[in-house]
Backbone bond lengths (Angstrom), bond angles and torsions (degrees), N, CA, C in turn:
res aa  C-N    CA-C-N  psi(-1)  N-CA   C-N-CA  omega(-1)  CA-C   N-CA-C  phi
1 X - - - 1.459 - - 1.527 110.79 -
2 X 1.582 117.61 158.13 1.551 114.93 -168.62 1.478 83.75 -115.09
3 X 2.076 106.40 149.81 0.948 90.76 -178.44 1.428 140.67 -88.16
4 X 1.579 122.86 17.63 1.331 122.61 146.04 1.354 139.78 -110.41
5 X 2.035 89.31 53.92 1.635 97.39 -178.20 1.913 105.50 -90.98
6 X 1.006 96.51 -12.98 1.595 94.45 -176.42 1.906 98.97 -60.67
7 X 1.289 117.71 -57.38 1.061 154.14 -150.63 1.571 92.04 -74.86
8 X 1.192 128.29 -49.37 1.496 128.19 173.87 1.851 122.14 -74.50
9 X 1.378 98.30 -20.76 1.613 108.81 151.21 1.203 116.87 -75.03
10 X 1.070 133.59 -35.18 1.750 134.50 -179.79 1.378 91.32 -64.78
11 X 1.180 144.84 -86.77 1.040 155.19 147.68 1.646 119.62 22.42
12 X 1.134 118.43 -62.80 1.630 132.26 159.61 1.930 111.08 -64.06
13 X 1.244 98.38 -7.09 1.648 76.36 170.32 1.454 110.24 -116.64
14 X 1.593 117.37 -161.49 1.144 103.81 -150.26 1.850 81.56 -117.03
15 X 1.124 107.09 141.20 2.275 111.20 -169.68 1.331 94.87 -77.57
16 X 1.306 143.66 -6.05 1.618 124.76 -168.50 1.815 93.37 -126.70
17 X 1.132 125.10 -48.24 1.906 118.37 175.34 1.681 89.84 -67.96
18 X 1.191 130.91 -77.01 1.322 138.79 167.04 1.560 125.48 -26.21
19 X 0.977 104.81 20.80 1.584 103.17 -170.71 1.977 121.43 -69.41
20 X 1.553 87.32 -48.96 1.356 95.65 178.90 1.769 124.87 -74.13
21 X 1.322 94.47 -29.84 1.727 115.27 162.26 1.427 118.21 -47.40
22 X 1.305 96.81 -37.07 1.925 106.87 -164.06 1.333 95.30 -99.03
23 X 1.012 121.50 -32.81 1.768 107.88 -174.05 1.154 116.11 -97.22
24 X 1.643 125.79 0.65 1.412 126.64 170.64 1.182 81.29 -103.36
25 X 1.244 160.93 -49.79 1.695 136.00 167.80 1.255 113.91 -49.62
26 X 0.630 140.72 -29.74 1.850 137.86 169.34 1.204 116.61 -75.07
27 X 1.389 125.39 -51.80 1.523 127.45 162.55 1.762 127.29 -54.36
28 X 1.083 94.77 -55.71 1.479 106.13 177.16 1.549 128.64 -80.88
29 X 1.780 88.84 -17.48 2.162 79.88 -173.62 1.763 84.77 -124.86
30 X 1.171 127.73 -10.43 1.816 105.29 -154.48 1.571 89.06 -119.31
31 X 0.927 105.09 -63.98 1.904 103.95 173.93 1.779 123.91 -110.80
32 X 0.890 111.08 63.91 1.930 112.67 175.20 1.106 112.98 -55.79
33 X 1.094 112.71 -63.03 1.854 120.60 -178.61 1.259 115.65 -71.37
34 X 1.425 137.34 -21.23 1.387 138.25 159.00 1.483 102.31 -76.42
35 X 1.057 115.38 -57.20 1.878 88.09 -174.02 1.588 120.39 -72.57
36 X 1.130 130.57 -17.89 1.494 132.58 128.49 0.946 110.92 4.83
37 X 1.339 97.62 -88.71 1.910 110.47 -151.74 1.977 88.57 -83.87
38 X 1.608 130.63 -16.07 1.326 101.87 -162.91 1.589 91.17 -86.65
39 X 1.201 119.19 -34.15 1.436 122.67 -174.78 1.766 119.73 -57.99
40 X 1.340 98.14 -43.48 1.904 111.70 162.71 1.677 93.39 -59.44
41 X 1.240 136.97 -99.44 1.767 127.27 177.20 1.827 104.04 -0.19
42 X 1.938 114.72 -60.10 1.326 89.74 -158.48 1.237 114.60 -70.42
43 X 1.583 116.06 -32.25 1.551 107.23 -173.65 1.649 108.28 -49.23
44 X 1.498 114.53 -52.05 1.416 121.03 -139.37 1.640 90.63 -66.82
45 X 1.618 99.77 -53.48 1.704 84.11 177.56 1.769 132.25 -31.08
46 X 1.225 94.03 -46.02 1.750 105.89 175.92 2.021 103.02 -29.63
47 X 1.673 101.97 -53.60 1.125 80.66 -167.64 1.896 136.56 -96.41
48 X 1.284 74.02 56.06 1.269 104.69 -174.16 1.968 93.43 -97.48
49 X 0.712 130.67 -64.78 1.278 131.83 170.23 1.334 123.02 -30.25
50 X 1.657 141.67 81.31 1.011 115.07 -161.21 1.357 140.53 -42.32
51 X 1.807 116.67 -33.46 1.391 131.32 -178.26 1.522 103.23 -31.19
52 X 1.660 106.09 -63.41 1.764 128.85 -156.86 1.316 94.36 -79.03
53 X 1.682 131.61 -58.59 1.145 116.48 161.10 1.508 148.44 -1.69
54 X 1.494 97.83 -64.63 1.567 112.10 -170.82 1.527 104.50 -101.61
55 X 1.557 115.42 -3.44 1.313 127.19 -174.16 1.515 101.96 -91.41
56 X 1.442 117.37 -38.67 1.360 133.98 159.12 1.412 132.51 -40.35
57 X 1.271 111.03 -28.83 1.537 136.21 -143.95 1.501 91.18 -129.45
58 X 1.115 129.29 -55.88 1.559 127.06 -177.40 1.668 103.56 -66.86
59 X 1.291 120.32 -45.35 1.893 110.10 162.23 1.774 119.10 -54.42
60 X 1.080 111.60 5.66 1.455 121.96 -172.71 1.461 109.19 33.96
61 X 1.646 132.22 5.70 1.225 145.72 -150.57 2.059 98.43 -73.70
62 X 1.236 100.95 -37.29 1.362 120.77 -174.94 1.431 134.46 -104.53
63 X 1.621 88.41 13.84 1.823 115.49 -163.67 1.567 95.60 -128.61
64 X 1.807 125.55 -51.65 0.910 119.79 -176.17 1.439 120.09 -87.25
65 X 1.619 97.02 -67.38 1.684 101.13 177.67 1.473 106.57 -122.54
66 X 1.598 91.94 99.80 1.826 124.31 -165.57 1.432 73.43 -93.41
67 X 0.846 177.06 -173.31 1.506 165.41 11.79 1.516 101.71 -97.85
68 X 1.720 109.29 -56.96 0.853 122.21 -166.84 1.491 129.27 -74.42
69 X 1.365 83.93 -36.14 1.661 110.69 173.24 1.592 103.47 -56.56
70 X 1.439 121.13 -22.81 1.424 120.86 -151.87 1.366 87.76 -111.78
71 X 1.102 123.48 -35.14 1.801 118.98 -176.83 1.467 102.18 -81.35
72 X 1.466 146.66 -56.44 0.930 123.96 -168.47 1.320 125.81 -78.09
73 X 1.473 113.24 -6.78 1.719 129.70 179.78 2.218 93.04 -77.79
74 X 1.083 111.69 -24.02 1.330 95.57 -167.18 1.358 95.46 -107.49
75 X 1.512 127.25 -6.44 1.334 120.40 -178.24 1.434 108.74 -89.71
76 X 1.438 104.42 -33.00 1.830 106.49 177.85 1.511 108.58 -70.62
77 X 1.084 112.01 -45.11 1.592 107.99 179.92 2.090 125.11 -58.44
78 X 1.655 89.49 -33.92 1.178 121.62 -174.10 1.887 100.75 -69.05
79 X 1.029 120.38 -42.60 1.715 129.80 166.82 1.502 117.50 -74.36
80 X 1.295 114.08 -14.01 1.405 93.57 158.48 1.678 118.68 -105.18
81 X 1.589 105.57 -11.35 1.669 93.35 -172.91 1.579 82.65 -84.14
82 X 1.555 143.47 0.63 1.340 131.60 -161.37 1.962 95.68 -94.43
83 X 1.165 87.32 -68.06 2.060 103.14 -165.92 2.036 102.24 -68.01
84 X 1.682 114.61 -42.81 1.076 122.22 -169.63 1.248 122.08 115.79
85 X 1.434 130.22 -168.63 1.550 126.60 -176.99 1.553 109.96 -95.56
86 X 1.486 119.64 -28.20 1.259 120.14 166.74 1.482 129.58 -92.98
87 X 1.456 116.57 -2.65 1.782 109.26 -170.39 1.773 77.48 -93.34
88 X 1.508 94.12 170.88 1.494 124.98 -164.06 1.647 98.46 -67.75
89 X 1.664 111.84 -48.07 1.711 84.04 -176.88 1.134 112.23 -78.39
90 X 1.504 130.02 -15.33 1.746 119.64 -173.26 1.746 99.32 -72.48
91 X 1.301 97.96 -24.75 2.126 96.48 -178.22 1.675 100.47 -84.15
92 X 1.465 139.70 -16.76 0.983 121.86 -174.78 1.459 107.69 -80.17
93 X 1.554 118.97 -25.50 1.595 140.24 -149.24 1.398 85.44 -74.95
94 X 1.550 111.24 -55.59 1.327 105.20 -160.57 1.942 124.47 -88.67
95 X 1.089 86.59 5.50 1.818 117.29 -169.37 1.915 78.23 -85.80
96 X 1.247 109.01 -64.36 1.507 109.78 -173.65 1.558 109.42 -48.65
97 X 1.125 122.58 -76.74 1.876 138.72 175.33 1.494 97.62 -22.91
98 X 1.811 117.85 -49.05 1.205 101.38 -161.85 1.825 96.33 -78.83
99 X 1.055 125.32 -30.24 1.774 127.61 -157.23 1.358 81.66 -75.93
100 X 1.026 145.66 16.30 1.994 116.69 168.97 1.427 86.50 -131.26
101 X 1.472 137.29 -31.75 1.256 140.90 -173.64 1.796 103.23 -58.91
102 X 1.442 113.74 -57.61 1.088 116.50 179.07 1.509 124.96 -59.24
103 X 1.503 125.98 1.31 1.213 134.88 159.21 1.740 133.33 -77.23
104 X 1.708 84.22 -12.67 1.760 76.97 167.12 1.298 94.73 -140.61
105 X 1.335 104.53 176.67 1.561 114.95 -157.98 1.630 94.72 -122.94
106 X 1.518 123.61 151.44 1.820 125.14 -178.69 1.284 94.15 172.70
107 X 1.515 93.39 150.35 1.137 108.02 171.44 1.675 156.97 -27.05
108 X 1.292 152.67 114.82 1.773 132.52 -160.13 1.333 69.98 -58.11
109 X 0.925 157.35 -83.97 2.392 137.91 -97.54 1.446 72.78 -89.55
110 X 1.124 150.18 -39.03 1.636 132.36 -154.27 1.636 102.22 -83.09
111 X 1.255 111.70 -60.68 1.754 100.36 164.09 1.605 132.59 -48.94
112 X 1.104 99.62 -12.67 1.852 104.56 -159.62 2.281 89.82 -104.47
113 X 1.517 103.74 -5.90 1.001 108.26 -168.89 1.661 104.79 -116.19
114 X 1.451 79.12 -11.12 1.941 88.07 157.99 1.692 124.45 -70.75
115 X 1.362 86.18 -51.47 1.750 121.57 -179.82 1.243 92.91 -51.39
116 X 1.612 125.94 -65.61 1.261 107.78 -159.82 1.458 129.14 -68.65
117 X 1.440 113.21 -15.19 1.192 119.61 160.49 1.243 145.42 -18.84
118 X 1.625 106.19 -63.99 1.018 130.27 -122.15 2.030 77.91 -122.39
119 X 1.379 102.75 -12.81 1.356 131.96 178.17 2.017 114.51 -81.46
120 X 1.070 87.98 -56.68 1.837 103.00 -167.19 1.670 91.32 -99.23
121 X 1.303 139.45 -86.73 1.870 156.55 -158.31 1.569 79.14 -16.21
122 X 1.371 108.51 -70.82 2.040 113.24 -161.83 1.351 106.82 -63.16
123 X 1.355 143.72 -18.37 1.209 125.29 167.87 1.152 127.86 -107.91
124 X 1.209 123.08 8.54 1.299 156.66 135.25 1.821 125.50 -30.93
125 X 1.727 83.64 -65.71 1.278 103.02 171.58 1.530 121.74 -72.65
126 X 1.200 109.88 -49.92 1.313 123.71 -160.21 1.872 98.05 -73.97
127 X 1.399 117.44 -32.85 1.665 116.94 154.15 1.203 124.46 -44.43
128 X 1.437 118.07 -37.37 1.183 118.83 176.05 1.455 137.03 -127.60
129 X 1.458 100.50 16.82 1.665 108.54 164.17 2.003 94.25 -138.97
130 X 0.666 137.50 -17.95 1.406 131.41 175.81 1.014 122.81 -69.19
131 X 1.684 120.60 152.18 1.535 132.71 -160.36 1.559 91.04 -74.83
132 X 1.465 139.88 -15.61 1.440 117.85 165.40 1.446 100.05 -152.09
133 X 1.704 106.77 164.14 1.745 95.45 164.58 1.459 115.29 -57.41
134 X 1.112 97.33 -173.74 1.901 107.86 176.73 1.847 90.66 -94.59
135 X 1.489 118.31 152.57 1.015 112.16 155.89 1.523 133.46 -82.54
136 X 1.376 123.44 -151.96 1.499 107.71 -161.10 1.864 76.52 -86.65
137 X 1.268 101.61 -64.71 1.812 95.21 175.47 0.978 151.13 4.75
138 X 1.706 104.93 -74.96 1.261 124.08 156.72 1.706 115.37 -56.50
139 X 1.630 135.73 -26.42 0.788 145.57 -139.49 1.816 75.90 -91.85
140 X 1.572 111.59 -74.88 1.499 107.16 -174.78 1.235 109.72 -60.44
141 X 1.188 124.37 -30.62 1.428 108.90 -175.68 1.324 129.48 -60.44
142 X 1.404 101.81 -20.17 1.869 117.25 -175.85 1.606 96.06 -88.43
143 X 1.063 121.07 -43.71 1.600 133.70 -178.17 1.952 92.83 -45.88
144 X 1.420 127.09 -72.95 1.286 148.84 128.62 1.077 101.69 44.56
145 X 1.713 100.41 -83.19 1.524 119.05 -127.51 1.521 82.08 -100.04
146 X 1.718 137.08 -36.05 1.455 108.91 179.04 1.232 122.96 -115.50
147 X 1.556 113.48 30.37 1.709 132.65 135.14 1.481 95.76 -42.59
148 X 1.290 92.92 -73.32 1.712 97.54 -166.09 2.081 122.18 -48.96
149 X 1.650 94.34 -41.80 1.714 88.20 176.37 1.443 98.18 -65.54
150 X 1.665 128.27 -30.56 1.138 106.73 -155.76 1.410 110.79 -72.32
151 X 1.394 105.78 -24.54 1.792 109.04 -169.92 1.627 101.68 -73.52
152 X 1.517 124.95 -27.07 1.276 135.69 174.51 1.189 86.04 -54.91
153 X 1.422 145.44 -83.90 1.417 138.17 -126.55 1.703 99.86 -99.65
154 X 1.306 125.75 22.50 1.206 101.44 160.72 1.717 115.51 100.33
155 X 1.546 106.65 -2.68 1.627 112.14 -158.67 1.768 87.78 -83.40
156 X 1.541 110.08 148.65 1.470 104.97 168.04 1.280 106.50 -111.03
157 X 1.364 140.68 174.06 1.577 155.28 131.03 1.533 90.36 100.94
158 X 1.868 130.18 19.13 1.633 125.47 -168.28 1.658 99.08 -27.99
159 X 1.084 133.72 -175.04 1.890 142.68 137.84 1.186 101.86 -90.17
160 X 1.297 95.96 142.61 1.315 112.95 171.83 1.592 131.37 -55.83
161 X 1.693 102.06 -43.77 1.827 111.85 -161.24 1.693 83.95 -129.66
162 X 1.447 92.19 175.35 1.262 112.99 -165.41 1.695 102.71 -77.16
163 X 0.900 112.57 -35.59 1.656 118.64 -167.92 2.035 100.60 -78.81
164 X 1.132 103.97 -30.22 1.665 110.71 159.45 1.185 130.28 -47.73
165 X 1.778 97.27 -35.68 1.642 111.01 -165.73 1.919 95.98 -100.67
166 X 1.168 112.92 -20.50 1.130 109.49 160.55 1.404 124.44 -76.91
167 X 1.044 136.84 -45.42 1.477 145.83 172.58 1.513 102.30 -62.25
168 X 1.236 135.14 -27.70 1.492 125.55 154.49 0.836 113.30 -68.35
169 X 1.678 141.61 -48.74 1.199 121.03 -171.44 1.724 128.68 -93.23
170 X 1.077 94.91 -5.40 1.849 108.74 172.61 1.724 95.04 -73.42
171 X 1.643 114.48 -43.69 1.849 104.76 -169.86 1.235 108.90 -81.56
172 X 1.388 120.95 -9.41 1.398 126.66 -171.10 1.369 111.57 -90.92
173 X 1.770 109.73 -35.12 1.649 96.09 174.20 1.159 100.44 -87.10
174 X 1.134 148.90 -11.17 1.910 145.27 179.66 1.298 97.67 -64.47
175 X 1.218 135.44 -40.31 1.663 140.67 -149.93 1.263 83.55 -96.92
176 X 1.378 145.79 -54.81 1.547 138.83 -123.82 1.448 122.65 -131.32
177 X 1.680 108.00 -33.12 1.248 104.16 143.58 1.235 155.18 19.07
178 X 1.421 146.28 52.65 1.840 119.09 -159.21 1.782 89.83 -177.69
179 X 1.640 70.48 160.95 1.590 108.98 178.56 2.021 102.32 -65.01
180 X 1.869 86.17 123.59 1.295 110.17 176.76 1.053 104.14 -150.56
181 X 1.461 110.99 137.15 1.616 126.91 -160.08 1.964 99.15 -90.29
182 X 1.130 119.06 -30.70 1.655 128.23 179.53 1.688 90.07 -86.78
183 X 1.367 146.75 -68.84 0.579 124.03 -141.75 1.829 103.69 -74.76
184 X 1.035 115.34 -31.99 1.550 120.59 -168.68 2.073 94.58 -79.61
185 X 0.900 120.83 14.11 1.513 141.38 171.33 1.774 103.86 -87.95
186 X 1.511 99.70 -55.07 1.462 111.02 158.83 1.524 132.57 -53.45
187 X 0.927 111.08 -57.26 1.549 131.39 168.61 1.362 120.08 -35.65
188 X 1.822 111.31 -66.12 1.072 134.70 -172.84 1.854 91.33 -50.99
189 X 1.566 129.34 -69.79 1.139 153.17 -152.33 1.478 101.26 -70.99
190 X 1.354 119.42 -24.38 1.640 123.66 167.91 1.395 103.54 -74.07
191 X 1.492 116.20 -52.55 1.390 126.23 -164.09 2.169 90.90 -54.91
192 X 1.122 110.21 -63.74 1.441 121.94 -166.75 1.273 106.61 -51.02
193 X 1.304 114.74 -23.91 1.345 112.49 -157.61 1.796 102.60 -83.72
194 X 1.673 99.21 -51.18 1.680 101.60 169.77 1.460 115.85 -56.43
195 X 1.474 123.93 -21.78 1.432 116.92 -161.78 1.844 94.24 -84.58
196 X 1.424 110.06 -38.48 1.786 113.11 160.21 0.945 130.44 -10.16
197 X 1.863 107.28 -57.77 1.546 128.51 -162.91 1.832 95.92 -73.59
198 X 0.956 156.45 11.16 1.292 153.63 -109.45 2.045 108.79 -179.91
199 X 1.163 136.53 121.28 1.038 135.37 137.55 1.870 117.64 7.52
200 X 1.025 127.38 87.64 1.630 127.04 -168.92 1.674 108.36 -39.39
201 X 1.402 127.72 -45.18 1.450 138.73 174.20 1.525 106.62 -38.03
202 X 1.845 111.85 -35.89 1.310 91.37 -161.88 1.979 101.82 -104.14
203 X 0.746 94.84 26.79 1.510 103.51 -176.54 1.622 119.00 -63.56
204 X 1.556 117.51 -25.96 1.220 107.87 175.61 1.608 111.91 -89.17
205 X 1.440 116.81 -22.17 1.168 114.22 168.93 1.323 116.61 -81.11
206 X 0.986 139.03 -25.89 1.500 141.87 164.81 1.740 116.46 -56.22
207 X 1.158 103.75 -38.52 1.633 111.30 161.94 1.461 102.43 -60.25
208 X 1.656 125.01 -79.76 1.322 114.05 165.46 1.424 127.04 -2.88
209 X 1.202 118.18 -93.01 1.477 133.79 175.29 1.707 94.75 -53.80
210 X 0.867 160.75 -61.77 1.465 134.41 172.90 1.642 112.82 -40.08
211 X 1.368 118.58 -73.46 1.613 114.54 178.09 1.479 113.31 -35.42
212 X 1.779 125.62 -25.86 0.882 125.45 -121.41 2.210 78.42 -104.17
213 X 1.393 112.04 -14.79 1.347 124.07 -164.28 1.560 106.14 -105.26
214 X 1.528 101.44 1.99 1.858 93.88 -165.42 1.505 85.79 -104.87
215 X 1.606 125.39 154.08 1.075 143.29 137.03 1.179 125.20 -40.35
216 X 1.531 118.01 144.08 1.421 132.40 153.15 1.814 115.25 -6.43
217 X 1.607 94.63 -77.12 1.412 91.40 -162.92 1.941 119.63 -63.57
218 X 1.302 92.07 -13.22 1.758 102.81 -173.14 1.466 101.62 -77.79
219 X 1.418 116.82 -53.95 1.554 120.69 161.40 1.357 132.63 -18.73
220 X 1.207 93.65 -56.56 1.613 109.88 173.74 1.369 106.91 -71.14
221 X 1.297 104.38 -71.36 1.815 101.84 -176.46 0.997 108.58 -18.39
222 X 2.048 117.78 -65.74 1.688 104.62 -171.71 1.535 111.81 -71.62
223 X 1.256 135.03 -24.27 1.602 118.24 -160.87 1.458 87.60 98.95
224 X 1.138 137.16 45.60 1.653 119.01 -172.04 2.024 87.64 -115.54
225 X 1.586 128.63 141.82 1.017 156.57 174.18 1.611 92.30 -48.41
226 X 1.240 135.70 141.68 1.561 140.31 164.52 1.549 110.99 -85.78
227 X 1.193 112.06 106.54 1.486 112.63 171.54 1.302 130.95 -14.61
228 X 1.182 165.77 140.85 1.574 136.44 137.35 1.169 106.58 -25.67
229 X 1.600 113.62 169.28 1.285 131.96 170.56 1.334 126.78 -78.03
230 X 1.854 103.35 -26.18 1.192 119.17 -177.30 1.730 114.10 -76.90
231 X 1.418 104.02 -51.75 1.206 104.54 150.25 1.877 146.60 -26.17
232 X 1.332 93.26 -81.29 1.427 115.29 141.99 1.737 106.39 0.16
233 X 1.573 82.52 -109.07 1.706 102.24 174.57 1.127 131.91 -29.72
234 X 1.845 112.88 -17.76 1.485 112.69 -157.43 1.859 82.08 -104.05
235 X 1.198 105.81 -24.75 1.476 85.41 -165.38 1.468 111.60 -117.01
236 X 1.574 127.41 11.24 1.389 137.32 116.12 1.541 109.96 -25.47
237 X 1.189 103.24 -67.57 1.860 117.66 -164.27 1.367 104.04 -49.81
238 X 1.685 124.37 -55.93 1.221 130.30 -146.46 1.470 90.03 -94.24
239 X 1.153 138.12 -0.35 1.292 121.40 167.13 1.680 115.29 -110.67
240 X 1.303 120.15 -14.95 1.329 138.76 148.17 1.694 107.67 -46.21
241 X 1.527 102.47 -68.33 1.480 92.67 -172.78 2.393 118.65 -63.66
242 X 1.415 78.29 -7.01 1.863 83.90 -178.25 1.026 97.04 -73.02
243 X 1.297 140.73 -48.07 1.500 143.98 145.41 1.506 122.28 5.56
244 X 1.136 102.58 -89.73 1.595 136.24 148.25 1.517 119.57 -19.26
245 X 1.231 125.61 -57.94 1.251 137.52 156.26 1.628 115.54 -45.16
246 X 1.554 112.30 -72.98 1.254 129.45 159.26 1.563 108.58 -11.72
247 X 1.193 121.60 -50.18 1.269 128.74 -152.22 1.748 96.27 -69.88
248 X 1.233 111.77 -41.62 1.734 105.57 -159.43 1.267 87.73 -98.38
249 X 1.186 155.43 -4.21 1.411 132.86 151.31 1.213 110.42 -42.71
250 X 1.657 111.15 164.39 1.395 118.53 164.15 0.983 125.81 -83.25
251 X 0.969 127.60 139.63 1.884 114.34 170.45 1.636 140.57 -50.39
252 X 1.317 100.31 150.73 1.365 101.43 -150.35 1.436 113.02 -81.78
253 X 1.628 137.81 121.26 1.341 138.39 -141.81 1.289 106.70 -92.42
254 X 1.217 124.98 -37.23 1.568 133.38 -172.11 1.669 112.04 -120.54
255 X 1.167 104.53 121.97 1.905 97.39 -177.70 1.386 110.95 -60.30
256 X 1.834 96.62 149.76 1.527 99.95 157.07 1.165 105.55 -110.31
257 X 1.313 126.94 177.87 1.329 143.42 -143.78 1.910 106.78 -167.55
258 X 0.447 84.33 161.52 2.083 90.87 -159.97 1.441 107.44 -104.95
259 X 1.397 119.20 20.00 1.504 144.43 128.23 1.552 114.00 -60.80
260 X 1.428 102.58 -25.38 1.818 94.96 -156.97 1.517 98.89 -101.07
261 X 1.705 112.06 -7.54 1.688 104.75 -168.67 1.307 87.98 -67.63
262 X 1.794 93.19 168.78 1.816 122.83 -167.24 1.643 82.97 -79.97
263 X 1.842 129.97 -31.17 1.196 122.86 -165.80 1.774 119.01 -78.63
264 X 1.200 94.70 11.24 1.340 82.71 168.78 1.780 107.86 -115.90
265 X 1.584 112.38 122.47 1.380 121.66 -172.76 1.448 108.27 -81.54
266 X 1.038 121.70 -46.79 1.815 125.54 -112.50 1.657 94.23 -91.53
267 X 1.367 112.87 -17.12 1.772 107.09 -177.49 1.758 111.25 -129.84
268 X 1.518 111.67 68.02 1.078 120.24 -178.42 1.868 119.67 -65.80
269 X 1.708 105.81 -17.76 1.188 93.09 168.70 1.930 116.88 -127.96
270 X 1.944 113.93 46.52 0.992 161.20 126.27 1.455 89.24 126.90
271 X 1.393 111.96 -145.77 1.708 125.90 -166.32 1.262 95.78 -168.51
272 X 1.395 104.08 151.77 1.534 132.90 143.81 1.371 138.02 -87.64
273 X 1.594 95.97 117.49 1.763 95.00 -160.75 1.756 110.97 -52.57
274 X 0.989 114.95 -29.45 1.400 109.89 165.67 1.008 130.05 -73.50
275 X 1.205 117.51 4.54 1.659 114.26 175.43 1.743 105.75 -121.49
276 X 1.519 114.16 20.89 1.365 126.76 160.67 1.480 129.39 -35.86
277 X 0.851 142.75 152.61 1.764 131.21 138.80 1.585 82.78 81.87
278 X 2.002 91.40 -174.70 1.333 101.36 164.35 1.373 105.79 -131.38
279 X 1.379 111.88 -169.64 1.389 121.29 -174.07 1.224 102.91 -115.40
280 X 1.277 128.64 96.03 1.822 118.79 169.29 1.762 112.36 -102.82
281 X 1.481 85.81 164.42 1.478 97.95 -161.02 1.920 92.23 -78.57
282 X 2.216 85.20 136.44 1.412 89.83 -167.88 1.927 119.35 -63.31
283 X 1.083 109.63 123.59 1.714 88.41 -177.55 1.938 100.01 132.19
284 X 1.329 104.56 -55.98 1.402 118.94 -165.60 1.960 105.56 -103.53
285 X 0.771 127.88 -30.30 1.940 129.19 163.82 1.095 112.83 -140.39
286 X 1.487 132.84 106.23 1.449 133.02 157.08 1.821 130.39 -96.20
287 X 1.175 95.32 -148.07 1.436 108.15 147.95 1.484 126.26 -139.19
288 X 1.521 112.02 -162.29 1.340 89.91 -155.08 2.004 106.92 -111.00
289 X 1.186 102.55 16.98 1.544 131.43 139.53 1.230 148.64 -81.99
290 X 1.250 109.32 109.54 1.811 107.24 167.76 1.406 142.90 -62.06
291 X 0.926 149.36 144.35 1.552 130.97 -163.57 1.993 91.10 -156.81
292 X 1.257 78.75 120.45 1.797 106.04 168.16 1.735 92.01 -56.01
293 X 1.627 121.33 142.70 1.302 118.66 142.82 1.342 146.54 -50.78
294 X 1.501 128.36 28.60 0.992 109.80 -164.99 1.779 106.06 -126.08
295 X 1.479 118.26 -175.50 1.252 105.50 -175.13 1.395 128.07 -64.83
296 X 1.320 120.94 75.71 1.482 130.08 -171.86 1.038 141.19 -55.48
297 X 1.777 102.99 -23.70 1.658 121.55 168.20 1.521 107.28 -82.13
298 X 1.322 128.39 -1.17 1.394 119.25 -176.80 1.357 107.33 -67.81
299 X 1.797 127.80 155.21 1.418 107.37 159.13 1.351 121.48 -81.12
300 X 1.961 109.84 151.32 1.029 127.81 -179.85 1.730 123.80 -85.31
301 X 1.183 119.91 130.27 1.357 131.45 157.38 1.511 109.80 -35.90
């Protein structure tokens, strides 16, 4: 294979019927390890927001057993870009998301500011540390593909285009932004949790090089110290140039899927997508999404 044959199939299909085609080719064969780490960035940003923050922190889900919280958030998501929105496990994945979602109650702009996340953080990233840009394709096609979870889960008023979902979420963290004592409770326990996956020795530098990838405004939110510059730069660079490297490999023949990272611990002898997540009592532990009652895993028009 040449290495922009993946990329010349995306290309031949169509980014809006094609949606789910193109973004499980983009996820799974062209960038795995960038949307990884850009998709871990979008959640964590969220809790930067105090609402989700302290909403985060009161489920203790992300305070106590962060492991878990982190394996089944990437395994549910991971079953629907895998099976789809209509086969039985992509409808069980999202049948689950909505049954813990529907236990707490928040704001539409705070969900729709979830969505966009998970929308803009990965192409963001992948512009500027990935072995190529995203094309325009992939660009709608990802836009696409979580219109569609969002209408699954209940979100109202989604945006339409990608530059929508950006212009929500650039005004949304300017407005919302800020120092929270629960939510930076979260943070700290995310930060610990990646430094886990890792040799214990290297844990203070691994914090480093994490602070060393967050923006200005996230910095602040937590109260977190600003890197040096030198720092900074060095480890911008060294993950820029992995990029770079990336590039003259060959392409990758068989997808991965975010079942297969080394970072997920918690089900070494596998799981059942239905027995995902947890169930908290509605009122007293949620998440940091709302979800209308109705049949949410069905497919959408």
């Amino acid at each position: 294979m040449k290495r922009f044959e993946h990329l010349e199939r995306i290309r031949r299909l169509d980014p809006v019927a094609d949606a789910l085609e193109i973004y499980r080719i983009s996820v799974s064969l062209e960038f795995p390890w960038d949307y990884t780490r850009a998709l871990e960035l979008a959640l964590y940003r969220t809790y930067a927001v105090p609402s989700i923050g302290r909403l985060l922190a009161l489920t203790a889900e992300l305070t106590e057993r962060t492991q878990k919280r982190y394996d089944d958030t990437s395994l549910l998501l991971d079953t629907v870009l895998e099976h789809g929105f209509a086969a039985e496990q992509g409808r069980t994945a999202i049948r689950r998301i909505n049954q813990m979602h529907r236990s707490y109650d928040i704001s539409d702009d705070d969900m729709r500011y979830v969505l966009s996340t998970f929308v803009v953080v990965p192409r963001r990233w992948i512009d500027t540390y990935g072995w190529r840009r995203l094309s325009r394709h992939e660009i709608i096609a990802t836009t696409e593909y979580y219109r569609t979870l969002g209408r699954h889960m209940g979100i109202p008023d989604i945006p339409r285009t990608h530059e929508e979902f950006e212009a929500l979420l650039d005004s949304y963290e300017e407005a919302h932004f800020g120092w929270d004592e629960e939510a930076r409770r979260v943070s700290d326990a995310t930060l610990a949790l990646m430094a886990s996956w890792y040799p214990r020795p290297l844990a203070p530098l691994l914090r480093t090089v994490t602070l060393a990838l967050l923006d200005e405004p996230l910095l602040r939110a937590f109260h977190y110290p600003k890197p040096g510059a030198a720092a900074t730069a060095l480890v911008r660079r060294a993950v820029w140039t992995r990029g770079r490297l990336v590039r003259l490999l060959p392409p990758r023949r068989s997808p991965h899927f975010a079942r297969q990272n080394r970072e997920i611990k918690g089900y070494p002898d596998g799981y059942r997508v239905a027995d995902l997540g947890t169930r908290p009592v509605p009122g007293l532990r949620g998440c940091p999404v709302r979800h209308r009652d109705t049949s949410a895993a069905d497919p959408v028009e």
